[in-house]
C-alpha positions as CSV (number, residue, x, y, z in Angstrom):
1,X,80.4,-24.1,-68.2
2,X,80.6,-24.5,-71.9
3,X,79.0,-21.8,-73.8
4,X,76.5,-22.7,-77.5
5,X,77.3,-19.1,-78.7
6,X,80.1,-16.7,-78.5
7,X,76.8,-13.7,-78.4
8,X,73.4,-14.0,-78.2
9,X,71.3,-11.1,-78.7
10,X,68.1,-11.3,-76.8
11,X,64.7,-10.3,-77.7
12,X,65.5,-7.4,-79.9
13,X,63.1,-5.8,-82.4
14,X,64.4,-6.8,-85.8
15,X,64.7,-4.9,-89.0
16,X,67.0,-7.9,-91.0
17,X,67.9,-5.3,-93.9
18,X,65.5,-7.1,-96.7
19,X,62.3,-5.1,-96.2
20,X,60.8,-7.2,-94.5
21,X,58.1,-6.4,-91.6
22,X,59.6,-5.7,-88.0
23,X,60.0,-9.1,-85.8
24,X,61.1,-9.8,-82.3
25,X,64.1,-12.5,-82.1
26,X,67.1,-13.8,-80.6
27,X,70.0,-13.6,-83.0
28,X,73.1,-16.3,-82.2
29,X,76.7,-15.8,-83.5
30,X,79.8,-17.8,-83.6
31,X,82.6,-17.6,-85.0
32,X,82.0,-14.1,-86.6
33,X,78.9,-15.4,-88.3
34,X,75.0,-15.0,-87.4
35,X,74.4,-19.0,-86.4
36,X,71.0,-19.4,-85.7
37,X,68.0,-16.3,-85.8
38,X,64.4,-17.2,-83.9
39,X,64.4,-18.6,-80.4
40,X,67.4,-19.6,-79.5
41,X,68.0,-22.2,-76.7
42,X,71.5,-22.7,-74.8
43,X,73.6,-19.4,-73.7
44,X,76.0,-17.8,-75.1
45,X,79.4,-16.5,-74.0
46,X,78.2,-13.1,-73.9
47,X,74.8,-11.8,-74.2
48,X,72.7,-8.5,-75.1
49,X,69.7,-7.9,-73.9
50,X,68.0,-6.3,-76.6
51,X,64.5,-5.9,-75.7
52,X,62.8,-2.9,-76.6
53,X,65.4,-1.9,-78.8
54,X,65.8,-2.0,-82.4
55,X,68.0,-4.5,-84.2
56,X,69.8,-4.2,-87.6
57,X,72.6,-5.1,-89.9
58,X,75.4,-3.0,-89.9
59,X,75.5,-0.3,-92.2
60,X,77.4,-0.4,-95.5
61,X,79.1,3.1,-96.4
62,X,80.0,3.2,-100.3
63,X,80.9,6.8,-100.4
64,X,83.8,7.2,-98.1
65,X,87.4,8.4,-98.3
66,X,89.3,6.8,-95.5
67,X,92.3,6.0,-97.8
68,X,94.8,8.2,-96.1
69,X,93.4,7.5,-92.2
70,X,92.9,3.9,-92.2
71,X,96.7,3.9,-92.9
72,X,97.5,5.2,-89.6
73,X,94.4,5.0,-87.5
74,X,92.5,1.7,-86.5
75,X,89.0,4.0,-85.9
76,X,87.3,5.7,-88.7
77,X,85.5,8.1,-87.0
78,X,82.9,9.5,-87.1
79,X,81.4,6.5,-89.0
80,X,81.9,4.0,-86.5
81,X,79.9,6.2,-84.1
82,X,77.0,6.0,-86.7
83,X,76.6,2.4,-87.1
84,X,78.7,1.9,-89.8
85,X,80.9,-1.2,-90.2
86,X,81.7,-1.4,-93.5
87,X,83.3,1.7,-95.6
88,X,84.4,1.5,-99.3
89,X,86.5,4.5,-100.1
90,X,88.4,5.9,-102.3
91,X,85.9,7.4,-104.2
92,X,85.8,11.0,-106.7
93,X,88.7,9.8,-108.3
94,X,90.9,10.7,-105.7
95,X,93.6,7.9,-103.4
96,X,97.1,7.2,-102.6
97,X,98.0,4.6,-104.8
98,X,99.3,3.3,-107.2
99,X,101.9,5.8,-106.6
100,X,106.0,6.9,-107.7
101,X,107.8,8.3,-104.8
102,X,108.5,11.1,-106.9
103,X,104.1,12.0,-107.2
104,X,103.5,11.4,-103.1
105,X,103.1,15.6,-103.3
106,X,101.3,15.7,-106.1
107,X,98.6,13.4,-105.0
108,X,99.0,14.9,-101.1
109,X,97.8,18.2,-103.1
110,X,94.8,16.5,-104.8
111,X,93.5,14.5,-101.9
112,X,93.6,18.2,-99.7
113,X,91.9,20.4,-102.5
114,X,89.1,18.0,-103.7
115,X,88.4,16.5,-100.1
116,X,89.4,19.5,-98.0
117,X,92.6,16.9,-95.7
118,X,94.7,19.0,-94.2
119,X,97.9,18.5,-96.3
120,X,100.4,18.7,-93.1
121,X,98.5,15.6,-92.1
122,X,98.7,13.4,-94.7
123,X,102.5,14.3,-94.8
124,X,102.7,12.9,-91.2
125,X,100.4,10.6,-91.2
126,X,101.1,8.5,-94.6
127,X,104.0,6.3,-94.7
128,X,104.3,5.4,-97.9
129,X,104.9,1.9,-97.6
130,X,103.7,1.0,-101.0
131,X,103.8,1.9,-104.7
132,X,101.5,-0.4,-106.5
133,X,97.9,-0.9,-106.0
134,X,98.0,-4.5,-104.5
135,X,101.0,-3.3,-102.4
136,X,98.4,-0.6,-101.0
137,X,96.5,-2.9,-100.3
138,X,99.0,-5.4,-98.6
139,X,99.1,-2.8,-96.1
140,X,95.4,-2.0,-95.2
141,X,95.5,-6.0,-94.7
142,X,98.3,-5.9,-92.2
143,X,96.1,-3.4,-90.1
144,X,92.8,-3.7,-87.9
145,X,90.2,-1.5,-87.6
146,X,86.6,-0.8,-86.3
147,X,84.9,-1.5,-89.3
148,X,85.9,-3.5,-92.5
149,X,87.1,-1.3,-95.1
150,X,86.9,-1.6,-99.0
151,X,89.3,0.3,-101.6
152,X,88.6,1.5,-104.9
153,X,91.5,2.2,-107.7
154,X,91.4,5.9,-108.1
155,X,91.7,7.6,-111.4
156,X,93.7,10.5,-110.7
157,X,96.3,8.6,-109.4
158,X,96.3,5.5,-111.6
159,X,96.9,8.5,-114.4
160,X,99.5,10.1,-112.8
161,X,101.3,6.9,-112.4
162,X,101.1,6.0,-115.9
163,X,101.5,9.3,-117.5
164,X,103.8,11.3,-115.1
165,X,103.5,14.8,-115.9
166,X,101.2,14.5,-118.9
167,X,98.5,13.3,-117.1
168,X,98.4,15.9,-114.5
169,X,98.3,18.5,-117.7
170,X,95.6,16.2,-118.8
171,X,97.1,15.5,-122.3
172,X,95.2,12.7,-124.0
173,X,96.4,9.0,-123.1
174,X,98.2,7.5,-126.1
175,X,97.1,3.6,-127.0
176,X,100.4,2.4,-125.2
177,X,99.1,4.6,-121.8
178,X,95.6,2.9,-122.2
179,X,97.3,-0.5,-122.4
180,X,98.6,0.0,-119.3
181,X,95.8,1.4,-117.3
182,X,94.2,-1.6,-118.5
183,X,96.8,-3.7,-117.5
184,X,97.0,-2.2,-114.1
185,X,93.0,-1.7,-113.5
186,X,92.9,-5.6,-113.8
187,X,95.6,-6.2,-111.6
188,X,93.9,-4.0,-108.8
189,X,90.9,-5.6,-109.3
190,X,92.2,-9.2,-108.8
191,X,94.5,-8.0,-106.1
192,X,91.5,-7.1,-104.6
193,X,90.2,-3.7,-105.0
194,X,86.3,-3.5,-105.1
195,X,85.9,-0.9,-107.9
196,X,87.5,1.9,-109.8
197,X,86.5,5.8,-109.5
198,X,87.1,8.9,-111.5
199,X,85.9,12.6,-111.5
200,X,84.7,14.4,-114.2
201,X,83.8,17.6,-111.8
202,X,85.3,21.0,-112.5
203,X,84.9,21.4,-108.8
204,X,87.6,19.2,-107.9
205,X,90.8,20.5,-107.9
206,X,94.2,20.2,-106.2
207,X,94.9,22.4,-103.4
208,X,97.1,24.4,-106.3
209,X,94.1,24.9,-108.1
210,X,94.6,22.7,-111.1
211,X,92.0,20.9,-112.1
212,X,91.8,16.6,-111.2
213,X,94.2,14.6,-113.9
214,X,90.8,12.9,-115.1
215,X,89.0,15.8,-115.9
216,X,89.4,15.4,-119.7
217,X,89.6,11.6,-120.2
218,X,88.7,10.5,-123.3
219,X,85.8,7.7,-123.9
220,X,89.3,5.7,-124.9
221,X,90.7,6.0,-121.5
222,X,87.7,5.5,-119.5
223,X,86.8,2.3,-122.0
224,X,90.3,1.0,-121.7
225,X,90.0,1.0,-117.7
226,X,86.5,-0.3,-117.8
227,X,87.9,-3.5,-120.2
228,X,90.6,-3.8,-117.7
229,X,87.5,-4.4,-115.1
230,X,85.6,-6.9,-117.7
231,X,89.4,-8.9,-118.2
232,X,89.5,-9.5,-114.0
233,X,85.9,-9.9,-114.0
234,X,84.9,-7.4,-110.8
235,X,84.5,-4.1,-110.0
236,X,82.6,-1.4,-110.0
237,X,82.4,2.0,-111.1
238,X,81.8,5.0,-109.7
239,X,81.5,8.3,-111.5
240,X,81.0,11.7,-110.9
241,X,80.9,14.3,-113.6
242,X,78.6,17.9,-114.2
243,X,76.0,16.8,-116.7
244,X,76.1,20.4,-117.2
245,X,73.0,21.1,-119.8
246,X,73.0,20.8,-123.0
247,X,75.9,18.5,-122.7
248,X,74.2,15.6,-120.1
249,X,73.2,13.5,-122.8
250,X,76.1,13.3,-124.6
251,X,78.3,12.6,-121.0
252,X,75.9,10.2,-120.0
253,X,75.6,8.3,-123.8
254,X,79.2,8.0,-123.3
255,X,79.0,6.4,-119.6
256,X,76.3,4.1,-120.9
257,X,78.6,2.9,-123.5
258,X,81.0,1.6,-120.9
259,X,78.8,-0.1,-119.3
260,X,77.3,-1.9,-121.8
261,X,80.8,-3.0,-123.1
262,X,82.4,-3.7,-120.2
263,X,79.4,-5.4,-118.0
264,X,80.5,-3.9,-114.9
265,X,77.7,-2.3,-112.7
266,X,78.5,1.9,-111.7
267,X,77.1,4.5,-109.7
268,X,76.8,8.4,-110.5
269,X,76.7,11.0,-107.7
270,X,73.5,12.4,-108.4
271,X,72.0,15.4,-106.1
272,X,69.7,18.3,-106.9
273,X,71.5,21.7,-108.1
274,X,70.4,24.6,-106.6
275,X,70.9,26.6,-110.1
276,X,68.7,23.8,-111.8
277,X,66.5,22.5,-109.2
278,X,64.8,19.9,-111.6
279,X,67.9,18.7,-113.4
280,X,68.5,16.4,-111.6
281,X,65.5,14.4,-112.5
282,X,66.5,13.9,-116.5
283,X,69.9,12.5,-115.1
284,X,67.8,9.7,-113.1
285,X,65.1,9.2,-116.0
286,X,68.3,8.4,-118.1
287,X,69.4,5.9,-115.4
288,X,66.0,4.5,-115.3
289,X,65.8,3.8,-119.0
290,X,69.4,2.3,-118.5
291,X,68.4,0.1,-115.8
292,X,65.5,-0.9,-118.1
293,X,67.2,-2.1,-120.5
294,X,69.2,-4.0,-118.2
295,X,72.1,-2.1,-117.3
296,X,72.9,-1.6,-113.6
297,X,73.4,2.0,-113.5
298,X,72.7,3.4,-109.7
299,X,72.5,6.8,-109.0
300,X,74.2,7.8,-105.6
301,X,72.2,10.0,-103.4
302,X,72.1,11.7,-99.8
303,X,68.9,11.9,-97.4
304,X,69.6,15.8,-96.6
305,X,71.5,18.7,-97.9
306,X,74.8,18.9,-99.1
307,X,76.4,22.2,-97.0
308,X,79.2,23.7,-95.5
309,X,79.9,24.6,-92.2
310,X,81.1,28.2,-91.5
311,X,82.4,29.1,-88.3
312,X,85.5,30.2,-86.7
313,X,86.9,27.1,-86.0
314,X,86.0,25.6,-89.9
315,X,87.9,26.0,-92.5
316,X,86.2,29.6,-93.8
317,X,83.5,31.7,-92.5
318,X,81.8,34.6,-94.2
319,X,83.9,37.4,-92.9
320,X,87.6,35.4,-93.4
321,X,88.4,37.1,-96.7
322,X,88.3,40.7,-95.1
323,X,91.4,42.3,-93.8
324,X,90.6,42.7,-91.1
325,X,90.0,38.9,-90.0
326,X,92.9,37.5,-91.8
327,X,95.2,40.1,-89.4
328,X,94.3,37.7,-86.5
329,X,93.0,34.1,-88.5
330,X,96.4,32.6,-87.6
331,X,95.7,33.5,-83.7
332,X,93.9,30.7,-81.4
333,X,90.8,31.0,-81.1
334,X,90.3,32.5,-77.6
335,X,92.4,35.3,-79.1
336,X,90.0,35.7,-82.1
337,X,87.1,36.0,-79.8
338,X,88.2,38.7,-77.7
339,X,89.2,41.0,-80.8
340,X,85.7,40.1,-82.4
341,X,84.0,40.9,-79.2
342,X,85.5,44.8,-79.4
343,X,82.2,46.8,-81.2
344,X,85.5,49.0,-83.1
345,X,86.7,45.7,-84.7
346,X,83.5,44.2,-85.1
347,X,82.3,47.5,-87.0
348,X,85.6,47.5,-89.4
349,X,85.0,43.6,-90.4
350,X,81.5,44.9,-91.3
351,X,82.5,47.5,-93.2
352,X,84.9,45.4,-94.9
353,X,82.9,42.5,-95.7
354,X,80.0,45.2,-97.2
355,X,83.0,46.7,-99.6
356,X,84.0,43.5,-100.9
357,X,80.8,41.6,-101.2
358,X,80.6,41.8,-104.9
359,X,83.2,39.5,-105.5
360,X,81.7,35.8,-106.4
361,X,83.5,34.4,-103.4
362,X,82.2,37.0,-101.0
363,X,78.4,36.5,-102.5
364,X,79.1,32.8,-102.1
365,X,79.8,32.7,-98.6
366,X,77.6,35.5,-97.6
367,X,74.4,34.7,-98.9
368,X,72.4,34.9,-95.5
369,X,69.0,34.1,-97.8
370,X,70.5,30.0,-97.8
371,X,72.1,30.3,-94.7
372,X,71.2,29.0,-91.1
373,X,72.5,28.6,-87.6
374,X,73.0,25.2,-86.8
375,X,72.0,25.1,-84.2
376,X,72.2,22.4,-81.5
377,X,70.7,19.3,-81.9
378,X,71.4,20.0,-85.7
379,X,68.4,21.4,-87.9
380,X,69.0,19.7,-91.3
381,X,65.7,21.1,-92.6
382,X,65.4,24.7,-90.8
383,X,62.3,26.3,-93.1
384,X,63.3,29.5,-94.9
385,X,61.7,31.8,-92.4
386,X,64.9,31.0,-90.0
387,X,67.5,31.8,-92.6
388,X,69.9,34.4,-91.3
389,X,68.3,37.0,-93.9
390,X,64.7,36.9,-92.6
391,X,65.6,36.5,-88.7
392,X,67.7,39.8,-89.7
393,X,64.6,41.1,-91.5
394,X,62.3,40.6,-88.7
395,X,64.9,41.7,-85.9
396,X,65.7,44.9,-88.1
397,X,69.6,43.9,-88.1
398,X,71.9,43.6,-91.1
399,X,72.1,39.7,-92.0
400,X,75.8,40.3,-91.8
401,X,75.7,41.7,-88.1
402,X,73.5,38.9,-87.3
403,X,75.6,36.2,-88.8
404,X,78.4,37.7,-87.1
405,X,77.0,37.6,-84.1
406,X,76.0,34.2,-84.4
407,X,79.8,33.1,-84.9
408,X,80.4,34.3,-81.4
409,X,78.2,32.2,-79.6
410,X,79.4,29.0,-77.5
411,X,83.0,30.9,-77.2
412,X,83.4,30.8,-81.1
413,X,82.2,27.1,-81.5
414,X,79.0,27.7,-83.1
415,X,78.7,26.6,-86.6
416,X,76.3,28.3,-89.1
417,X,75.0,25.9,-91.9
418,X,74.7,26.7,-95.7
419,X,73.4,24.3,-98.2
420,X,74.5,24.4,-101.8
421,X,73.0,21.4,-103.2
422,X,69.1,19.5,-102.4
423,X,67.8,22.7,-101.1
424,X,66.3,24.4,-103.9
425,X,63.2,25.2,-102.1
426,X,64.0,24.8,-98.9
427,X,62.9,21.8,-97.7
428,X,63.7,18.3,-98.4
429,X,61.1,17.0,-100.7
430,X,63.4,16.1,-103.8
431,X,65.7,14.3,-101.1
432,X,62.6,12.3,-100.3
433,X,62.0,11.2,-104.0
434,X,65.2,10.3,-104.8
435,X,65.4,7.7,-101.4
436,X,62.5,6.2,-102.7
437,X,63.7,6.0,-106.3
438,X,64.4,1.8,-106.9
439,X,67.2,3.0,-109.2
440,X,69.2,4.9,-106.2
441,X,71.4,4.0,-103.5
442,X,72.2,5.7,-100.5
443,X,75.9,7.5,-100.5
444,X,77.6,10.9,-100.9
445,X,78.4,11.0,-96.8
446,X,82.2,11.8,-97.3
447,X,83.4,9.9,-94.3
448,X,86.7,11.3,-93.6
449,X,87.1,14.1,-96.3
450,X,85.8,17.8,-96.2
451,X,87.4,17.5,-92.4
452,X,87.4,21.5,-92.0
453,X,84.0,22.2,-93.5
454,X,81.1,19.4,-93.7
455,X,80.2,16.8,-91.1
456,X,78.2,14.4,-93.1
457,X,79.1,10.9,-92.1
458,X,76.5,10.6,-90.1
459,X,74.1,10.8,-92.7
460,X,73.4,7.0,-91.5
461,X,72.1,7.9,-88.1
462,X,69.9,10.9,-90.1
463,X,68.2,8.8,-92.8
464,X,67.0,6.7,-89.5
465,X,65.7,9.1,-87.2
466,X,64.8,12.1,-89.8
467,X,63.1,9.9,-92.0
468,X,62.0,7.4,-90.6
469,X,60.5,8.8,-87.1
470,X,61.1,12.8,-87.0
471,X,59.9,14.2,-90.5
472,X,56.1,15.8,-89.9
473,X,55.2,14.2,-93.2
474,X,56.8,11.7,-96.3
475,X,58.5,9.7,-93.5
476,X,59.4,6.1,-94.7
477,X,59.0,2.9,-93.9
478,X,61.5,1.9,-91.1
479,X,62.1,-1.5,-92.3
480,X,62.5,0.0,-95.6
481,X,65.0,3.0,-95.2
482,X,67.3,0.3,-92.7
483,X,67.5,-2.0,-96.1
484,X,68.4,1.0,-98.1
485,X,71.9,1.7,-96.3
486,X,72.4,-2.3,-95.5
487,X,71.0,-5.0,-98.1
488,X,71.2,-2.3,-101.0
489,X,74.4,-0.6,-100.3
490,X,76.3,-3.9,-99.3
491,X,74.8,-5.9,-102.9
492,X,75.9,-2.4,-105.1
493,X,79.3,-3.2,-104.7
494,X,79.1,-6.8,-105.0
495,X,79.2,-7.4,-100.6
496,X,76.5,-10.7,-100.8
497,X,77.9,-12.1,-97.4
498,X,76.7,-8.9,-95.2
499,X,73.5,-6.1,-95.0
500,X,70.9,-9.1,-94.0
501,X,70.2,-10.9,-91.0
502,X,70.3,-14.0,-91.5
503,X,71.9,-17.7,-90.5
504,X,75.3,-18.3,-92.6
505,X,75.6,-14.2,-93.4
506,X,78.4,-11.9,-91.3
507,X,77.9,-10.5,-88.1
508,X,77.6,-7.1,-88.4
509,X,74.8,-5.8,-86.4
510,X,74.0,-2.7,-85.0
511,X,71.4,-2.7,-81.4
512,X,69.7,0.7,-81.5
513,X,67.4,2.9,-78.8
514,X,65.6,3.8,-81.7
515,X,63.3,6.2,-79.2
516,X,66.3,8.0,-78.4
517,X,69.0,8.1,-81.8
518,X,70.0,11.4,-81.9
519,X,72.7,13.4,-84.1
520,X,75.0,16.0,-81.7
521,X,76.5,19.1,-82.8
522,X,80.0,18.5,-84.8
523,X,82.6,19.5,-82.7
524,X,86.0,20.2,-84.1
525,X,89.1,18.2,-82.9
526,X,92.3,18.2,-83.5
527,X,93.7,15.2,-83.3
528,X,94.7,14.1,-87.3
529,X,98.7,14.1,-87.2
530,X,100.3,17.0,-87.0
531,X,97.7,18.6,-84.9
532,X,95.2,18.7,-87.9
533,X,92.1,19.8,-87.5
534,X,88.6,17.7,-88.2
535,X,85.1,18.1,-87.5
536,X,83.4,14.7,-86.1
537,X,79.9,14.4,-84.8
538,X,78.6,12.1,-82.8
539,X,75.2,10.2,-81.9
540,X,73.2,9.2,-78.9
541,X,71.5,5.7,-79.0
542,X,73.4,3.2,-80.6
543,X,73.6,0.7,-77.5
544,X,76.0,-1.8,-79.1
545,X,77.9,-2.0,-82.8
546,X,79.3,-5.7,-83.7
547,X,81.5,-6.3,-86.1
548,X,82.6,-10.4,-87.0
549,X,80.6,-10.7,-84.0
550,X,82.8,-8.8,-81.9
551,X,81.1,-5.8,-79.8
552,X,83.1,-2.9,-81.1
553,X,81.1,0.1,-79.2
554,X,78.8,-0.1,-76.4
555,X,76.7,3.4,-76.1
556,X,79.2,5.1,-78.1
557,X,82.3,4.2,-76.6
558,X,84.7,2.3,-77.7
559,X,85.9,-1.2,-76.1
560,X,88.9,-1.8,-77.3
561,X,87.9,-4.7,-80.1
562,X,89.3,-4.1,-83.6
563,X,87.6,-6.7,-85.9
564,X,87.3,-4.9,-88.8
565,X,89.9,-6.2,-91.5
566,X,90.1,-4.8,-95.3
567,X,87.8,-6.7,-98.0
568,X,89.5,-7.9,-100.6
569,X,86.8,-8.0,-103.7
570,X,83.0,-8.8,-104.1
571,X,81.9,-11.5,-101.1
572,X,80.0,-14.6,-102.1
């Protein structure tokens, strides 16, 4: 029997990423395209019945760092589990290529300080098999994956490349160095590379401790690499820099500029700093008066805090600095537990961890007041009155006992949570604005960086069921928040042919339990080459993920179907 549709989805509840009102359809594919969307006669060769169940494009990740995975692995977990099936990465600045053979260390050490990837890892895992930008990129397109995957030309090493040892001292690029980043950023560009990225952050730094080769760029530089941009005509750019007061006009005057002169649209990381909880609401008036007057400036932003995860299996926890705990760190973990379980050793860490908690590390990573067990399903929004300090308060326990005592828990598996960024005052409100900003677009997740310490890809899944269903009150349209990480994400970076349902538009669709989408507890595997560690999290409720049409997961496991292929460029 001859078949009208290679899938047919059946009866589904339909959010079609514009904005639009839910509606109940069929949607028909062929071919890896959505054929038909209404009532849909004839059968297909596979079918889903999607009836009671909620219906949507796939989401469109802009804020990833798959560079050094999806060379060796066709899964980008943990996104794929969240209904992600498209991921642009190399973001902050930070990639692989273009690359000498005599800088594969040197950018090894940035990618592991600024995105926390284990180092032994990416020595295993990369291969190398390329030195310029479209020869990078030759080799994402002789791979398959579960998702399509985008690549941006990063900064730090396009510098590095150019300048050799004077950009990693961040010496200023002479005219000649700018004519060749221009050159270069061009040749990405039409090679097929979707953007370009820098970081203007004093928090990222290689795993060394020297600060990212783009720190001090000069306006020059930057311009020169935006012009290269303008000459291919593509790309974005995405930024992220301090805007430390009194200094945020002036960084952002200068940003402006290259847009204006260079015509090509760019994003800012934008999120609300705990030390100047209403700062970051000049930095998005100034991209509103931008947008205005016509510029498309975006600011990036994340539905829930930015936080690490302490815990004995992470990457640090609040006691790992005392010398006590680094006598047995290197032991596995079983091991750990049982010393941490004696009451002599767990009184010496204490004492420890009291002596030393005046250094700024130690009062970093052991203030209990913004700190929270995670708990399990994950509490994203725990109210301040289940911080570590007051449940110590009200049990009459030091907050460092208690936190300690937390670690333990689940055989030394339990993670405690502590937010350093959109939790000012405890509670979400400021994330809430910024979603429903028009100049804003959802990013910041991190897919595949910060392996040993935060677990935010599935920021996708949280926006949904936080949000949109959870949230006692400010909870968003459903129809809207679905086109905020589909139609909006896919059109910031110039992806017209995907984030809508619709006939003639790519198949990427994601069939939901919405009633039941849950986030787990991150876990922490360790499975990355050379027995490197990562945290992944997964969800409950996605019933199928399609990629080109292809059904890719089925309740969260995998099939076996690797449609995803690397985007070369902005999609008509």
């Amino acid at each position: 029997m001859a078949h009208a549709f290679d899938l047919i989805i059946r009866g589904g509840t339909i959010a079609d990423g514009t904005g639009a009102p839910l509606y109940e359809a069929d949607i028909a594919i062929n071919g890896g395209v959505i054929a038909s969307v209404g009532k849909v006669e004839g059968s297909g060769r596979e079918e889903i019945d999607a009836k009671g169940l909620l219906v949507t494009p796939g989401f469109v990740d802009i804020h990833t760092h798959y560079d050094g995975q999806a060379t060796w692995d066709a899964r980008l977990q943990p996104s794929s589990w969240h209904g992600v099936t498209t991921a642009v990465m190399g973001n902050c600045g930070v990639g692989f290529a273009p690359v000498r053979p005599a800088d594969h260390d040197r950018l090894i050490e940035l990618m592991e300080g600024v995105e926390d990837i284990p180092g032994a890892a990416l020595h295993e895992g990369l291969s190398w098999n390329w030195e310029s930008f479209p020869d990078y990129l030759d080799a994402l397109a002789a791979r398959n994956f579960d998702m399509d995957v985008c690549a941006q030309l990063p900064h730090g090493a396009l510098r590095v490349f150019v300048m050799g040892e004077r950009g990693a001292r961040l010496e200023a690029a002479t005219t000649d160095d700018i004519a060749e980043m221009r050159k270069l950023a061009a040749e990405a560009m039409r090679a097929g590379a979707i953007g370009f990225s820098t970081s203007r952050t004093l928090n990222h730094k290689t795993v060394k401790g020297d600060p990212t080769p783009s720190l001090r760029a000069t306006e020059a530089e930057l311009m020169g690499i935006a012009e290269g941009l303008r000459d291919a005509g593509s790309g974005v750019m995405e930024f992220i820099s301090d805007f430390d007061q009194p200094d945020q006009k002036t960084e952002f005057a200068m940003i402006r500029r290259l847009v204006e002169k260079s015509g090509r649209p760019l994003s800012l990381s934008l999120a609300q700093a705990h030390g100047r909880p209403e700062g970051w609401r000049s930095l998005l008036g100034l991209i509103e008066s931008a947008a205005n007057d016509g510029l498309t400036m975006r600011a990036q932003v994340a539905p829930r805090p930015i936080g690490v995860l302490y815990g004995l299996q992470a990457s640090a926890n609040p006691f790992a600095a005392t010398q006590s705990y680094r006598a047995i760190a290197a032991k596995p973990l079983a091991e750990r537990l049982a010393a941490m379980r004696d009451p002599a050793f767990r009184a010496r860490i204490l004492a420890e961890a009291e002596a030393g908690k005046g250094t700024p590390a130690a009062r970093r990573m052991m203030a209990f007041e913004r700190m929270f067990p995670l708990g399990t399903p994950p509490d994203y929004e725990p109210p301040r009155e289940k911080s570590i300090a007051s449940m110590a308060e009200r049990e009459g326990m030091d907050p460092a006992a208690l936190a300690y005592d937390m670690l333990l828990e689940d055989e030394g598996r339990a993670f405690l949570f502590a937010p350093f960024a959109n939790y000012a005052h405890f509670n979400l409100d400021a994330c809430g604005e910024m979603i429903d900003n028009p100049n804003t677009v959802m990013g910041l997740g991190d897919g595949g960086a910060h392996v040993g310490l935060i677990s935010d890809a599935s920021y996708s899944t949280y926006l949904l069921t936080h949000w949109g269903r959870d949230r006692a009150q400010g909870r968003f349209d459903l129809a809207r928040l679905v086109k905020r990480q589909t139609r909006d994400t896919a059109h910031a970076v110039g992806l017209m042919d995907r984030g809508v349902i619709a006939p003639g538009l790519k198949a990427d669709i994601n069939v939901i339990d919405f009633d039941k989408l849950a986030l787990e507890a991150p876990v922490m595997a360790f499975d990355l080459p050379a027995g490197g560690k990562r945290l992944l999290q997964r969800a409950r409720g996605y019933r199928a993920n399609i990629v080109s049409g292809a059904v890719t997961y089925r309740d969260g496991e995998a099939t076996g179907a690797l449609p995803g292929r690397l985007v070369r460029g902005p999609q008509a």
